[in-house]
DSSP file (Angstrom, degrees, kcal/mol; ACC not computed):
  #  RESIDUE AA STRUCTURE BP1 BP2  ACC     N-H-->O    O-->H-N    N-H-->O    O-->H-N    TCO  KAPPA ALPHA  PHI   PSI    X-CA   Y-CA   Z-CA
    1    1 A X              0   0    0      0, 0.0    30,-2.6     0, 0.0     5,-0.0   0.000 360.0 360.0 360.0 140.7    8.5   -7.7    1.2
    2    2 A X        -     0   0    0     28,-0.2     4,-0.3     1,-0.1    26,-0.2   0.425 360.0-105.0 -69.5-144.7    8.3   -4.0    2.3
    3    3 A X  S  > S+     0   0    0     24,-1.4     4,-1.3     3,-0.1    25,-0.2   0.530 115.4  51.0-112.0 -20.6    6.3   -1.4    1.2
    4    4 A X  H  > S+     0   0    0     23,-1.5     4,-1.7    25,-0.3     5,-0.2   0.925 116.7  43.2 -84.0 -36.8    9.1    0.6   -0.8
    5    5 A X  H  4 S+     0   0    0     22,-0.3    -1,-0.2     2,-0.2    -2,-0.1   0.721 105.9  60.8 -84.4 -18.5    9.9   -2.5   -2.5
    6    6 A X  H  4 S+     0   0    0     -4,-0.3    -2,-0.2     2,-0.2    -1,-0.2   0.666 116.4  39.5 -54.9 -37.7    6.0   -3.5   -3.1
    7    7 A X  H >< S+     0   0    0     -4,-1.3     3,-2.6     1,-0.2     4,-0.2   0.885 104.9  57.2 -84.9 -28.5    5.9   -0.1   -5.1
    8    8 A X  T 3< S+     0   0    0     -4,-1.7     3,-0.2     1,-0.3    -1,-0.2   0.755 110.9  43.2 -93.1  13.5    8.5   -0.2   -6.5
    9    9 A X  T >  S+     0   0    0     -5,-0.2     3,-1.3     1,-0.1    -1,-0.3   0.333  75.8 138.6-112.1   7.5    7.3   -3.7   -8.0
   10   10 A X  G X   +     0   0    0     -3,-2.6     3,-0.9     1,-0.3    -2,-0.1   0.647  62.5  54.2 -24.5 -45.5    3.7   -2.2   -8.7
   11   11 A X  G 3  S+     0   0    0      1,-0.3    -1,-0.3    -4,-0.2    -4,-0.1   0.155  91.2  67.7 -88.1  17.9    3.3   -3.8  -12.1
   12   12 A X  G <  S+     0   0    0     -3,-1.3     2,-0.4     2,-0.0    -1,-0.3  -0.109  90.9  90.6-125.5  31.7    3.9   -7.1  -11.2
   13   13 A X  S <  S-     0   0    0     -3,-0.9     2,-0.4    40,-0.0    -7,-0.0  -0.980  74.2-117.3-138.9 161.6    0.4   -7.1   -9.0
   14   14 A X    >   -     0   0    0     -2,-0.4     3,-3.7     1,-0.1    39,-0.2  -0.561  23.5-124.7 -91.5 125.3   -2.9   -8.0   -9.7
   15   15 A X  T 3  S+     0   0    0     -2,-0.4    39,-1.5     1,-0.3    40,-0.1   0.622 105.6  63.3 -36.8 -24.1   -5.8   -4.9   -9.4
   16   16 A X  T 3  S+     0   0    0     37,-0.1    -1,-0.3    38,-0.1     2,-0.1   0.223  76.6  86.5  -1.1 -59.3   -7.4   -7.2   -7.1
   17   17 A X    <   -     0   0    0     -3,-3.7    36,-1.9    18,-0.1     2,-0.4  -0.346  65.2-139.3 -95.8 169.7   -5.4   -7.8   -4.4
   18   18 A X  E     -AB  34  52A   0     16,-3.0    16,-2.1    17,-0.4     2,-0.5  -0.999  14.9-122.6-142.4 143.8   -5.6   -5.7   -1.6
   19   19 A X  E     -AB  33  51A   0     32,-2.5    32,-2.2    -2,-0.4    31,-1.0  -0.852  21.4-174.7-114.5 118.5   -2.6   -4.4    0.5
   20   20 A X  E     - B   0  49A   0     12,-2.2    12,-0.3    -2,-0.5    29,-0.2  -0.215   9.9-166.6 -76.6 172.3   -1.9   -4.8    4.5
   21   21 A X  E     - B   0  48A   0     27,-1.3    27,-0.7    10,-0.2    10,-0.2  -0.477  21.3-112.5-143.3 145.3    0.8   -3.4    6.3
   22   22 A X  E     - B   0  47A   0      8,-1.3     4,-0.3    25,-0.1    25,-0.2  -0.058  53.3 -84.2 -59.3 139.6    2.4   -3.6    9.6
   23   23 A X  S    S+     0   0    0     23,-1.5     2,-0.2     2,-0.1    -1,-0.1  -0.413 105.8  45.5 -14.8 106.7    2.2   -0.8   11.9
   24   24 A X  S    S-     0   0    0     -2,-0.2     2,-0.4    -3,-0.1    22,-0.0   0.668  98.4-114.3 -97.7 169.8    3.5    1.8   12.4
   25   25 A X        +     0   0    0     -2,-0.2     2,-0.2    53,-0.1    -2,-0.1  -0.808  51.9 150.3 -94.9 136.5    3.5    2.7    8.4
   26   26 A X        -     0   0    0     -2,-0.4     3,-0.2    -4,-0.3    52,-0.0  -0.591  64.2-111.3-151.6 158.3    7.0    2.9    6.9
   27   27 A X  S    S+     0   0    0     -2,-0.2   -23,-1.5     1,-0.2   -24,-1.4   0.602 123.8  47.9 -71.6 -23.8    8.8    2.4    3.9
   28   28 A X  S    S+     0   0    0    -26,-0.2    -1,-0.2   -25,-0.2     3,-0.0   0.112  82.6 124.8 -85.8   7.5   10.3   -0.5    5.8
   29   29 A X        -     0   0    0     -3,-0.2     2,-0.3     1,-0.1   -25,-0.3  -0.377  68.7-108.7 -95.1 166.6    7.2   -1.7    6.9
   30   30 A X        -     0   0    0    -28,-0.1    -8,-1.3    -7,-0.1     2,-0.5  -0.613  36.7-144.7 -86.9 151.6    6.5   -5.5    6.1
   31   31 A X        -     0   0    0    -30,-2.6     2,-0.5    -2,-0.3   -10,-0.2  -0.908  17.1-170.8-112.0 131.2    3.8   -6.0    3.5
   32   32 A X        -     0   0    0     -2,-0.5   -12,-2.2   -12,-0.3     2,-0.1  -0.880   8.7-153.8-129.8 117.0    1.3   -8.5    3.1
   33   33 A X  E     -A   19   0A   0     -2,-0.5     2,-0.3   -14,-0.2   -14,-0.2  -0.514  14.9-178.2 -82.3 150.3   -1.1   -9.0   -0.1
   34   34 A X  E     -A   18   0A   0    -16,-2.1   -16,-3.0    -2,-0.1     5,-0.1  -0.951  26.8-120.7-146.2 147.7   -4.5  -10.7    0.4
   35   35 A X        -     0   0    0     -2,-0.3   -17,-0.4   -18,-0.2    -1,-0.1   0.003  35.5-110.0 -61.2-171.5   -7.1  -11.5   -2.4
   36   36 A X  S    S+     0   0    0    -20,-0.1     3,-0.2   -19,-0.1   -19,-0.1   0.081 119.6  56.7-116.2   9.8  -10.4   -9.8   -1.8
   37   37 A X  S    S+     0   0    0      1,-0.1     3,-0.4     2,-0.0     2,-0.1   0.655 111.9  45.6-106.6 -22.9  -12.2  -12.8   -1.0
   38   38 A X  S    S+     0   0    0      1,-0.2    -3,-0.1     2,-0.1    -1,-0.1  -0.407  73.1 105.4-104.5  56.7   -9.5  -13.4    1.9
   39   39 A X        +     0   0    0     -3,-0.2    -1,-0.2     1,-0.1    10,-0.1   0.740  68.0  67.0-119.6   1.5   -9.0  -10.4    3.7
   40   40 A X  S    S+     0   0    0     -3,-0.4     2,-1.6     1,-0.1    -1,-0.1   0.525  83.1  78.5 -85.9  14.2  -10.9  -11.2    6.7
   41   41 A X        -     0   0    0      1,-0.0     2,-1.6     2,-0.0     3,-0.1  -0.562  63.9-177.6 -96.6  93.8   -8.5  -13.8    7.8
   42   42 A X        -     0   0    0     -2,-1.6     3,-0.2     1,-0.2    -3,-0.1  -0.706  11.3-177.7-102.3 110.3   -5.6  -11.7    9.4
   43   43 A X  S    S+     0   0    0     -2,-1.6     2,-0.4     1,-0.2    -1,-0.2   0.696  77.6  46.0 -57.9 -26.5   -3.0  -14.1   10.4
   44   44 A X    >   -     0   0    0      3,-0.2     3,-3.3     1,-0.1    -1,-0.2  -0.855  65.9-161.8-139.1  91.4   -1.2  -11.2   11.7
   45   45 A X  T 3  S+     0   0    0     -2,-0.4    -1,-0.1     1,-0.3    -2,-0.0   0.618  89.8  66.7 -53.0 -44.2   -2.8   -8.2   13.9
   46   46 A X  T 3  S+     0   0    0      1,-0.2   -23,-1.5     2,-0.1     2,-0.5   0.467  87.2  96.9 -48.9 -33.2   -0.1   -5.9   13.3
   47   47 A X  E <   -B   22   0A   0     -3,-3.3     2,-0.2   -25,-0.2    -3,-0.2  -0.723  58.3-171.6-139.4 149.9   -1.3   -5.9   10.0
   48   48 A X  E     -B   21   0A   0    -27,-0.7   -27,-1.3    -2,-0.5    -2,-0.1  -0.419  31.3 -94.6-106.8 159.3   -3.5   -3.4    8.7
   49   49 A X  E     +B   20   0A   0    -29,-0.2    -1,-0.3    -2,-0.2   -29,-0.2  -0.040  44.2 167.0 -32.0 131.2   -5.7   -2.5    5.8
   50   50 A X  E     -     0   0A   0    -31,-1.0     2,-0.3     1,-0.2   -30,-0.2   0.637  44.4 -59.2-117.6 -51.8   -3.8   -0.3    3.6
   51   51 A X  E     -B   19   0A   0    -32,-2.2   -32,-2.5   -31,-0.1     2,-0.3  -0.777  49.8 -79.4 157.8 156.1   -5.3    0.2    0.2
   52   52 A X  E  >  -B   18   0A   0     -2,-0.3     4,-2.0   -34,-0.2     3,-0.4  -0.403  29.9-138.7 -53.1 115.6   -6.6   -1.5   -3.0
   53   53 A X  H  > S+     0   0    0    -36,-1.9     4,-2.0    -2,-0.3     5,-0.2   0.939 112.2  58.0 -24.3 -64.6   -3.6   -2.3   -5.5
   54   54 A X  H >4 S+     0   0    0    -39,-1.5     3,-0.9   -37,-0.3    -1,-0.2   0.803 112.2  33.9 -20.8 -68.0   -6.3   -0.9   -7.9
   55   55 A X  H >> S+     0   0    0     -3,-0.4     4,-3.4     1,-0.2     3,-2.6   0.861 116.2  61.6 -68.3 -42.6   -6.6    2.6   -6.1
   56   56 A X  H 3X S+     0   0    0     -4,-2.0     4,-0.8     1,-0.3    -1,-0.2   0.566  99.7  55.1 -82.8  -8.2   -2.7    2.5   -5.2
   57   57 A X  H << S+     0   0    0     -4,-2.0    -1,-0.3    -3,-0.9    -2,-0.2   0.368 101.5  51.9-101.9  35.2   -1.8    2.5   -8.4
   58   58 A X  H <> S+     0   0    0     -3,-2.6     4,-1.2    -5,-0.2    -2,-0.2   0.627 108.5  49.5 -89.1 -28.7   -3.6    5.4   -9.4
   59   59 A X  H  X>S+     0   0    0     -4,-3.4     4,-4.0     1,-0.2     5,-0.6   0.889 100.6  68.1 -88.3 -23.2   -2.2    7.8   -6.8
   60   60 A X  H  <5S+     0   0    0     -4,-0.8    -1,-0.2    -5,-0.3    -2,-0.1   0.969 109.4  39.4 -28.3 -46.1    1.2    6.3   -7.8
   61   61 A X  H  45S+     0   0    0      2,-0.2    -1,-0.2    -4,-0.2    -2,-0.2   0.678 110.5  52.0 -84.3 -19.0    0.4    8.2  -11.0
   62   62 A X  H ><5S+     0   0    0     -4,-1.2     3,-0.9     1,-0.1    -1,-0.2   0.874 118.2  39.6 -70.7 -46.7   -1.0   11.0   -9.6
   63   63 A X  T 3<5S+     0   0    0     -4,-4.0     5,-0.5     1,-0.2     3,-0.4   0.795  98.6  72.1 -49.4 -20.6    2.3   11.3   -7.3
   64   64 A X  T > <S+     0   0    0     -5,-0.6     3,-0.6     1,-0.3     2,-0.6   0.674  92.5  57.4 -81.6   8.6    4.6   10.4  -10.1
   65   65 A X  T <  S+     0   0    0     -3,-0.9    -1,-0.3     1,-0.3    -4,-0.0  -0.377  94.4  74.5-120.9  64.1    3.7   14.5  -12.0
   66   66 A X  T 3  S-     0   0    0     -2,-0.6    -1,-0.3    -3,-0.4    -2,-0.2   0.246 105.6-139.9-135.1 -21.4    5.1   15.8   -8.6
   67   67 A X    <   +     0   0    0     -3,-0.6     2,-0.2    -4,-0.3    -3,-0.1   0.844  51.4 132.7  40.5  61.0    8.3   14.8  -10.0
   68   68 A X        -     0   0    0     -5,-0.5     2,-0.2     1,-0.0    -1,-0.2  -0.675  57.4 -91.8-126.6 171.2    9.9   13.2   -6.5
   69   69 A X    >>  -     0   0    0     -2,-0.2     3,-1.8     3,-0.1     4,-0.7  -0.544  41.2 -97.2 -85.9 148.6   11.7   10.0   -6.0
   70   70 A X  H 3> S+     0   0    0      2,-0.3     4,-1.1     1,-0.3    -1,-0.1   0.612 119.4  53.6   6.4 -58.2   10.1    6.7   -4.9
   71   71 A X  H 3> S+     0   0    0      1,-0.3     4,-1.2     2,-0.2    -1,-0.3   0.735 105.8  50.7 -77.6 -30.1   10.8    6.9   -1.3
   72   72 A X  H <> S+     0   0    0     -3,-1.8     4,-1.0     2,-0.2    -2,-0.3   0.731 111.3  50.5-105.4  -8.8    9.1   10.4   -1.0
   73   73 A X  H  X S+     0   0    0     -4,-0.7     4,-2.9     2,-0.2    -2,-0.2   0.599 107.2  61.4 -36.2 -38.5    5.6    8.7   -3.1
   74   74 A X  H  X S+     0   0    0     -4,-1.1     4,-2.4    -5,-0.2    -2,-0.2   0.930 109.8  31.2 -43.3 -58.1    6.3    6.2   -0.3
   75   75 A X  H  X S+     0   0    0     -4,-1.2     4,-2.2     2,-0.3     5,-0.4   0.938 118.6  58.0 -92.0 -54.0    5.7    8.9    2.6
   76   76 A X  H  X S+     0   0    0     -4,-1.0     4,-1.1     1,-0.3     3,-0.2   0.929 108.5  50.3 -62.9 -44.1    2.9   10.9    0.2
   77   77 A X  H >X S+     0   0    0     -4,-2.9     3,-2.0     1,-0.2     4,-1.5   0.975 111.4  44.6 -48.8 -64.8    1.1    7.7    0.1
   78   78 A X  H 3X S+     0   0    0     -4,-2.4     4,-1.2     1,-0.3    -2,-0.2   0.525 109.8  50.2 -87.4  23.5    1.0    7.1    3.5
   79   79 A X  H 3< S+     0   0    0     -4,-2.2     4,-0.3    -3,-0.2    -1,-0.3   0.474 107.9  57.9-100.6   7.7    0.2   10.1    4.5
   80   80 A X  H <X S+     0   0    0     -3,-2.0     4,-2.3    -4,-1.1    -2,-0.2   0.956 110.3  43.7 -60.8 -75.0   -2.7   10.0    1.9
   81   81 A X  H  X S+     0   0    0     -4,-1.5     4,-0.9     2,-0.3    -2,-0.2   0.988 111.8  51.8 -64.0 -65.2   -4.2    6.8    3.5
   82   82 A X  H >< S+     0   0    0     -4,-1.2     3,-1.1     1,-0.3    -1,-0.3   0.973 110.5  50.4 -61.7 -23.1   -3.8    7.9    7.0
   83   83 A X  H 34 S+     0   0    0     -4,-0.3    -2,-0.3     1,-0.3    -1,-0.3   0.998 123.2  28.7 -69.6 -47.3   -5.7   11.4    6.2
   84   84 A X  H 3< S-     0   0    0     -4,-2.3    -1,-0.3    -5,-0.1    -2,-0.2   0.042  95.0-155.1-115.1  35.1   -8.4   10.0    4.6
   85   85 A X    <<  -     0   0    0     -3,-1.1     2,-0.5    -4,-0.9    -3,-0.1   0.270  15.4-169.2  -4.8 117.4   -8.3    6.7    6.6
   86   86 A X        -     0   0    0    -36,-0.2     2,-0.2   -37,-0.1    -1,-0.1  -0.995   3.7-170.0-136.8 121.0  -10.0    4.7    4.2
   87   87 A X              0   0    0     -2,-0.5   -37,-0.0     1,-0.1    -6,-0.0  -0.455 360.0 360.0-101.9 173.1  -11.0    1.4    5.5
   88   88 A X              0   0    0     -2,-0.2    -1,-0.1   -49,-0.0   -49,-0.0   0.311 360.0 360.0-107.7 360.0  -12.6   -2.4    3.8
């Protein structure tokens, strides 16, 4: 699944999980969800800590009174996450 289609499917994940994704970050990019007890096994180098479901959907909501589409919360997130590179 991608990352535009990961949001746009927000409510159907658990606060929990925590969300990779390949490199470079895109709306296209592939997405991978991991439990928090499994997130040091990366099967896949390419991809990287992204942010907490928890935390990603709060700046959804914080984006969403900006009143912009999906795609452009896509790009505000990740340029959220890469400014304040927030790592596990």
């Amino acid at each position: 699944m991608d990352l535009f289609t990961t949001l746009l499917n927000i409510g159907n994940l658990q606060d929990n999980q925590i969300l990779f994704v390949e490199q470079p970050w895109t709306p296209e990019s592939e997405t991978e969800l991991r439990t928090t007890t499994h997130t040091q096994n990366n099967e896949r180098e390419n991809f990287k800590y992204f942010i907490k479901v928890s935390e990603l959907k709060l700046l959804l909501l914080r984006f969403e009174m900006r009143n912009v589409c999906l795609r452009d919360r896509c790009y505000l997130i990740i340029e959220y996450i890469i400014d304040h590179q927030i790592t596990i």
